[in-house]
C-alpha positions as CSV (number, residue, x, y, z in Angstrom):
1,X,17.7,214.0,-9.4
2,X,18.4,211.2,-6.9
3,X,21.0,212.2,-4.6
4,X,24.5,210.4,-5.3
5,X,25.9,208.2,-2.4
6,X,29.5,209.5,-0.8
7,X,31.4,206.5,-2.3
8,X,31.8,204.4,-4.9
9,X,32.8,200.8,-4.6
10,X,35.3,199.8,-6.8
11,X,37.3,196.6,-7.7
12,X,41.3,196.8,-7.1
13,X,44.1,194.3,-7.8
14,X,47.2,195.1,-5.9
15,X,50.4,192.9,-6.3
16,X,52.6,192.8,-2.8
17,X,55.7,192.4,-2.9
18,X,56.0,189.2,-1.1
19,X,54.5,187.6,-4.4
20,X,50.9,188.1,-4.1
21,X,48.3,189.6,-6.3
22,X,45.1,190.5,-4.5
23,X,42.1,191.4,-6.3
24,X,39.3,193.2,-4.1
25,X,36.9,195.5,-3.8
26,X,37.0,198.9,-1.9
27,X,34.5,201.8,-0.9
28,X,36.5,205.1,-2.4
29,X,35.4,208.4,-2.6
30,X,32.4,209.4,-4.7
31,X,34.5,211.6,-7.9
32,X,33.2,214.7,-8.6
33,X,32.9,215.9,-12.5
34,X,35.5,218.6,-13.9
35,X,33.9,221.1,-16.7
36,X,34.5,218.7,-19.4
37,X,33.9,215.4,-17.4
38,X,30.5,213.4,-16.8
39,X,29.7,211.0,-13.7
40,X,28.4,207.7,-15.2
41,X,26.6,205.2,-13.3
42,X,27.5,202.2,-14.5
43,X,24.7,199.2,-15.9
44,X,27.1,196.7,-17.2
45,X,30.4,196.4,-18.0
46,X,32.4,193.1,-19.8
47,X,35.1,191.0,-18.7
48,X,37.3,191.2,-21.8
49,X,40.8,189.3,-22.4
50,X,42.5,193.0,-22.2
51,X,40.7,193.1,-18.6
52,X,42.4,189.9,-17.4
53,X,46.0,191.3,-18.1
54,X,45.8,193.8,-15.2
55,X,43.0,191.5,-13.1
56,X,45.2,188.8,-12.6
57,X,48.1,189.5,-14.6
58,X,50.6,186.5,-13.9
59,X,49.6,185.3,-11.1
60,X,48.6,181.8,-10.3
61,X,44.7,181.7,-10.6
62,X,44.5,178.2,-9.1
63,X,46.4,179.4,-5.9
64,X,43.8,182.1,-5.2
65,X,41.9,181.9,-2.1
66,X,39.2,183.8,-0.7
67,X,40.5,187.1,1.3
68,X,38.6,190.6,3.7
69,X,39.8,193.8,3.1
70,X,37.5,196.2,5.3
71,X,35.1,194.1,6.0
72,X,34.7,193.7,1.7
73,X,35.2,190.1,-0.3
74,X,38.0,189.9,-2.4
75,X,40.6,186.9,-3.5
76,X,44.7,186.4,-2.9
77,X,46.8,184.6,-5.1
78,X,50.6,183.4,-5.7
79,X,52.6,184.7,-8.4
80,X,55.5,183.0,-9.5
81,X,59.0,184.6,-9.8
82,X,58.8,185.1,-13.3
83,X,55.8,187.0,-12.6
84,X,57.2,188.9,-10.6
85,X,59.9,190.2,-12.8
86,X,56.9,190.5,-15.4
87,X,54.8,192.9,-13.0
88,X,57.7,194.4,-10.9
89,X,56.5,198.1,-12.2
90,X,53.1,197.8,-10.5
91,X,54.2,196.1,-7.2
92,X,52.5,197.8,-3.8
93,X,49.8,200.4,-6.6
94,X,46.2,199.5,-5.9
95,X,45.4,199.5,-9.7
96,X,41.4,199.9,-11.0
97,X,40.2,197.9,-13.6
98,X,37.8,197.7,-16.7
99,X,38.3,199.5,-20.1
100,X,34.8,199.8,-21.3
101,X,31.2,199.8,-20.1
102,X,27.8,201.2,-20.3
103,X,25.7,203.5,-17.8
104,X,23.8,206.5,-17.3
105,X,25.0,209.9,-16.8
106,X,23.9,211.2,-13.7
107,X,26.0,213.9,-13.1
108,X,27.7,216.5,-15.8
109,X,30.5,219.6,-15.7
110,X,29.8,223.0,-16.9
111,X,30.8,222.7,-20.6
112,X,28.2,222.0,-23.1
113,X,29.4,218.9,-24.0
114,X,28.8,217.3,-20.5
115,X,26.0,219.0,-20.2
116,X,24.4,217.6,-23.4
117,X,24.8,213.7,-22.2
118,X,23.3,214.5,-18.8
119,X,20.5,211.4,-18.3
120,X,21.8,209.9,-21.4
121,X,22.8,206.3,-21.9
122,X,26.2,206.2,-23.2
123,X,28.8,203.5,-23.9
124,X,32.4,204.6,-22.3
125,X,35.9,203.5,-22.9
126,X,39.0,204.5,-20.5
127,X,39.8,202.7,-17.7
128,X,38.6,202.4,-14.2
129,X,35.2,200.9,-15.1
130,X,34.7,197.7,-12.6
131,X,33.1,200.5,-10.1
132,X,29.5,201.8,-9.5
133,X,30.4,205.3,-10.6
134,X,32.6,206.6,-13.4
135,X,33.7,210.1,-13.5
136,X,35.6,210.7,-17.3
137,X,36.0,212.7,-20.3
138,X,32.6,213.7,-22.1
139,X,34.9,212.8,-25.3
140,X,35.2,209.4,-24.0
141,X,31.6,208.8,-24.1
142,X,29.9,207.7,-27.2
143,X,25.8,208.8,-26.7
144,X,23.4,205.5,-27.8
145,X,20.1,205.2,-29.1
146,X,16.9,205.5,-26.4
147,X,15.9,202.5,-25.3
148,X,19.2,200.6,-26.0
149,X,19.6,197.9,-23.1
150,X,23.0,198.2,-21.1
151,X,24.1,194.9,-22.4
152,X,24.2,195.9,-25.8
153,X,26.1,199.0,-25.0
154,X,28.6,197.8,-22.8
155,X,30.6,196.3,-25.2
156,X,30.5,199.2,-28.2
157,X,34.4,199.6,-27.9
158,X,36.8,197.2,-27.4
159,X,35.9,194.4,-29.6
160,X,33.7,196.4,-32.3
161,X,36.7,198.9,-32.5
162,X,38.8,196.3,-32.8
163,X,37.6,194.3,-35.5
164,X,36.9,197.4,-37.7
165,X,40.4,197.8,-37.1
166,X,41.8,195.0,-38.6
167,X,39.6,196.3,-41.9
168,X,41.0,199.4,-41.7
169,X,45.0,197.8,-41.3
170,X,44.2,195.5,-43.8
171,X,43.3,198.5,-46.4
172,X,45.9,200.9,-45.7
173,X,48.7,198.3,-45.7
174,X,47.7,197.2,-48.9
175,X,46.0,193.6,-48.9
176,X,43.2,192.1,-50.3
177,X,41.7,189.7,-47.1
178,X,42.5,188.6,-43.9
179,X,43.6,185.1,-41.6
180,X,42.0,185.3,-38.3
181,X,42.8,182.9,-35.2
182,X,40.7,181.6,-32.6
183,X,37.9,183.4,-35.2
184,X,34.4,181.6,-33.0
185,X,34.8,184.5,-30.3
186,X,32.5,187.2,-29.7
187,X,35.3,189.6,-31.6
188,X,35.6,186.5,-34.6
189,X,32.2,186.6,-35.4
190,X,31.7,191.0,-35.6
191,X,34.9,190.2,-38.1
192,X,33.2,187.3,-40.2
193,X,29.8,189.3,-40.3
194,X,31.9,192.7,-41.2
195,X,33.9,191.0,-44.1
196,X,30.7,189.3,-45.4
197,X,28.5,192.5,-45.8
198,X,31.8,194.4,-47.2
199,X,32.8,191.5,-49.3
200,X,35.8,190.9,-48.2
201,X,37.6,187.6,-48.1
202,X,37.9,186.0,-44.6
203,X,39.9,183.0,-43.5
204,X,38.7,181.6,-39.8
205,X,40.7,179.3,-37.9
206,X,39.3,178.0,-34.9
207,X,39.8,174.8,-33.0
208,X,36.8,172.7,-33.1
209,X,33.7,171.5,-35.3
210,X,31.5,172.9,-33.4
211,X,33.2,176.0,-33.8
212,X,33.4,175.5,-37.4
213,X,29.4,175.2,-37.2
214,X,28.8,178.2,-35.4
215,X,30.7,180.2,-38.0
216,X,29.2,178.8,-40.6
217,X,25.8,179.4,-39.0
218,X,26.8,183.2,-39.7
219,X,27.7,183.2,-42.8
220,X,31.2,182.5,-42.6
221,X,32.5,181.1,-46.0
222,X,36.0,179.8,-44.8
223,X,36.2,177.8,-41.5
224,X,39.3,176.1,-40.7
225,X,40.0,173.3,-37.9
226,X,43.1,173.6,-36.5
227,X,43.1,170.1,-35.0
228,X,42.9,168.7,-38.4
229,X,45.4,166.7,-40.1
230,X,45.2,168.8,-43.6
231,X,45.0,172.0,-41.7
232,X,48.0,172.8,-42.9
233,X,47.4,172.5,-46.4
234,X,43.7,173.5,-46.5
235,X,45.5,177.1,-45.0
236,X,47.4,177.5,-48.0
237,X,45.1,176.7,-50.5
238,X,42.6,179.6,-48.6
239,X,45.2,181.9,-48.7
240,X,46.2,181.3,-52.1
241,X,42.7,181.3,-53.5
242,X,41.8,184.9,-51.8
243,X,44.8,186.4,-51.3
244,X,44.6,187.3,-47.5
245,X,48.6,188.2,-46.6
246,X,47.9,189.3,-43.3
247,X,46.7,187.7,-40.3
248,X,45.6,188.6,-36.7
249,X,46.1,186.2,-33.6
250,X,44.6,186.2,-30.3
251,X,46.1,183.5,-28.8
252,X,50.0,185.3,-28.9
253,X,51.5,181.9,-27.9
254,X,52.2,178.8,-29.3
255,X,52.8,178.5,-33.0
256,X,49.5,179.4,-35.0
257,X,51.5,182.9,-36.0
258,X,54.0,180.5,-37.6
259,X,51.7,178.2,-39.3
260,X,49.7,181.5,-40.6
261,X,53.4,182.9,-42.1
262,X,54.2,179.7,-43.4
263,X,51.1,179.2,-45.0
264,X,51.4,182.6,-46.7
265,X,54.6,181.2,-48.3
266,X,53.1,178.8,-49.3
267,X,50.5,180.5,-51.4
268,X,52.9,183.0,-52.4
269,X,55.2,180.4,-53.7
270,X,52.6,178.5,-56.3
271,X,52.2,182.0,-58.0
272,X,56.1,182.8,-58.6
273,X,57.3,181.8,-62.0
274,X,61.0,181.3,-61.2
275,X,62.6,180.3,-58.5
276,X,64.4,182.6,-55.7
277,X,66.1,181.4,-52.7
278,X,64.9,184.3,-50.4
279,X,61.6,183.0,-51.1
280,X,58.6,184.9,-52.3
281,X,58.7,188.7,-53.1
282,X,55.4,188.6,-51.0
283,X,54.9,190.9,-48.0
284,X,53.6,188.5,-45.5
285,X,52.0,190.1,-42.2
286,X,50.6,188.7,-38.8
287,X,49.8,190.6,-36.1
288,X,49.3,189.3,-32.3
289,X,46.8,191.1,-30.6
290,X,46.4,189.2,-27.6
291,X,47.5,186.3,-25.0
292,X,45.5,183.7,-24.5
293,X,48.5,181.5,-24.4
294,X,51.4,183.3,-22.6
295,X,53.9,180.8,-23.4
296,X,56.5,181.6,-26.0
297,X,55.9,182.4,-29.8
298,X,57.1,179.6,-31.6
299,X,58.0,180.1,-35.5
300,X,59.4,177.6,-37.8
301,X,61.8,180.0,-40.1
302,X,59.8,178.3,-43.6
303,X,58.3,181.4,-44.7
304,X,61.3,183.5,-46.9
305,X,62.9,186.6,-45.4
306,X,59.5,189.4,-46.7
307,X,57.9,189.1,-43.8
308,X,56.6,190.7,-40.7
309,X,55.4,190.1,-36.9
310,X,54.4,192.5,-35.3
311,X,51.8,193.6,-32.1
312,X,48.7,195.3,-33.0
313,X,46.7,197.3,-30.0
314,X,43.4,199.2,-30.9
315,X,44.2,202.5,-29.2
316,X,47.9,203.5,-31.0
317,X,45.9,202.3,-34.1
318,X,43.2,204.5,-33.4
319,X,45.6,207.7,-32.9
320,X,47.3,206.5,-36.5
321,X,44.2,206.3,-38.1
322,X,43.5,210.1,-37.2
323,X,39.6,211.3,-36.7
324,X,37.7,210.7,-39.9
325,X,38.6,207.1,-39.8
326,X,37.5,206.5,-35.8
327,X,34.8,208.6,-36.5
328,X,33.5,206.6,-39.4
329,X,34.3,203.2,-37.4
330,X,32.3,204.7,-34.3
331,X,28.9,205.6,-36.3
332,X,29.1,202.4,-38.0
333,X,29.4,200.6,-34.6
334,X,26.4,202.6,-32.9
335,X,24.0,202.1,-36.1
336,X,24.6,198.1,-35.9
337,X,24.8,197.8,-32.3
338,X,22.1,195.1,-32.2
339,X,22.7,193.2,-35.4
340,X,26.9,193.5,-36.4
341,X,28.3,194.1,-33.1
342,X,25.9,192.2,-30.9
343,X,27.5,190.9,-27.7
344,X,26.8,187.6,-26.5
345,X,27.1,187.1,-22.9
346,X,27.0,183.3,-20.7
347,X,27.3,184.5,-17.4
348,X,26.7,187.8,-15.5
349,X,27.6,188.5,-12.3
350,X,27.8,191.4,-9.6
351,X,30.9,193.1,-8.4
352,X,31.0,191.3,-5.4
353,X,30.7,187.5,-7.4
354,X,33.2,189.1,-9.7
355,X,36.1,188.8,-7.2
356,X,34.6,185.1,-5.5
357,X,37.2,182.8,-6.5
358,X,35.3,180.1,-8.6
359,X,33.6,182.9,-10.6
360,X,37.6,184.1,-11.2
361,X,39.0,180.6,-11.9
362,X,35.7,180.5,-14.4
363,X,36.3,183.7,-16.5
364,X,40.3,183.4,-16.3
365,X,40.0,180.3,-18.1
366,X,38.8,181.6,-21.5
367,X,37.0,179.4,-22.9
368,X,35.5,180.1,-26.1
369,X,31.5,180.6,-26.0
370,X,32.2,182.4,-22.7
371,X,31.6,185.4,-21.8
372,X,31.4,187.4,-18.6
373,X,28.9,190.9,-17.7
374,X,29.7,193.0,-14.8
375,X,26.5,194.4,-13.2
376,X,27.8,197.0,-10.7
């Protein structure tokens, strides 16, 4: 076996207590596997949403600048007060970054477990993943098919996981379909091509007609503009015809929760057959499992008094679950890694151009369509 080098350059993002965030790379000490751990060397790795929440966190991505830290690139920028407050638990900790990836293992402990993945191509989830090397837990290592390119495996848990999630919270809490917002990303589309094959009624609500298109391409039997002038109504009527009482949205901010919750009302209302002033008897649900707008959560109170908002994150759901479910979720994900949960990426980019401050202002931004491969 090659011999490993001594470190292992990994990105950082640091917030100072004079108000600055600083995102950078550093050359740390190669880890060395425990019994049950494996040393991955890592082919690709994404830049998800969840990613930018410790990246950048609140600081002002237009204020960054470009910034040496031992002689290696890396990028300052501002953070408001309110940040500041937000973030005040993680001031002056060099913090690594990245919660899922792909590699090879190249180096195993003594248990069998490690042992068996040694020169396998896995897909791993945990933490710490924006490096060259990964030392972790055998157990958070999912073994892929030979041959399987690092691209497709890079992204096996975070958004697969995810949208087999919702599935799984839509079943045990009892409903029959589901609302989805900002439904054209990379996660939307594993959701619309999930519900399709497991017949399950899908609402999408996206933001554009091209988006609306794109969906559609993929099957997608319910695509809703947002920016429309009947979007209102034409969410009702979806709801009401499939009966999807629970919802999922990205975006966090704004006040697509509230139009989803009103919506449901609404549907819920043209079934009753007598009037009630607490409104329906309907158990309406939306969770927000994301932040792609950080402002506040605005909701119009037109939606009865049985109802709930709530946050949804993959791994408490995954510990609720229990093992048979995760492990049923995790086959399925590994046996349609190229067709289901197929990642599409626009851009990728090396460690160093991950932390150039263009490529950050690029990726921060969001936009739908774009997507963002580390290749350490």
């Amino acid at each position: 076996m090659t011999e490993l080098p001594t470190t292992n350059r990994t990105m950082l993002t640091e917030v100072k207590p004079e108000g600055v965030l600083e995102l950078y790379l550093a050359d740390l000490p190669m880890p060395q596997p425990k019994d049950h751990e494996v040393l991955v060397k890592v082919l690709a790795t994404p830049i998800n949403p969840s990613d930018l929440g410790l990246m950048v966190g609140a600081a002002d991505v237009a204020s960054a600048r470009a910034i040496k830290r031992d002689g290696l690139p890396g990028a300052a920028m501002d953070v408001p007060e309110a940040g500041m407050r937000f973030m005040a638990s993680r001031v002056g900790q060099a913090m690594p970054i990245g919660n899922e990836g792909c590699g090879i293992v190249v180096a195993a402990g003594a248990s069998e477990a490690a042992q068996a993945l040694l020169g396998k191509t896995v897909a791993m989830i945990g933490g710490e993943i924006y490096a060259q090397y990964r030392c972790l837990a055998a157990m958070a290592c999912m073994p892929l098919p030979d041959g399987t390119a690092p691209e497709d495996g890079a992204s096996c848990f975070v958004n697969p996981l995810t949208s087999l999630g919702f599935v799984e919270t839509m079943k045990l809490e009892g409903y029959k379909g589901i609302v989805h917002a900002a439904a054209a990303s990379n996660l939307g589309q594993m959701l619309v091509k999930i519900c399709k094959a497991d017949g399950i009624p899908l609402v999408n609500i996206v933001r554009s007609q091209a988006q609306v298109d794109l969906l559609k391409c993929i099957g997608a039997d319910i695509v809703l503009d947002s920016t429309s002038d009947d979007f209102a109504e034409r969410l009702t009527q979806a709801i009401y015809e499939t009966g999807a009482f629970i919802g999922f949205d990205p975006i966090g901010g704004g006040k697509i929760s509230g139009q989803m919750l009103a919506a449901m009302e609404a549907a819920a209302v043209r079934r009753m057959t007598s009037y009630s002033r607490y409104g329906s008897d309907q158990m309406k649900q939306v969770y927000i499992y994301g932040a792609l707008d950080v402002g506040p959560t605005i909701l119009n109170r037109s939606f009865g008094l049985t109802w709930g908002l709530g946050g949804w994150l993959l791994t408490p759901f995954m510990a609720k679950a229990g093992a048979e479910v995760v492990g049923r979720m995790r086959a399925r994900v590994a046996a349609e890694l190229t067709t289901t949960f197929k990642s599409h990426y626009s851009h990728e980019v090396s460690l160093e151009q991950a932390v150039d401050v263009a490529t950050i202002q690029a990726y921060n931004a969001k936009k739908t369509g774009e997507k963002y491969l580390i290749r350490p």
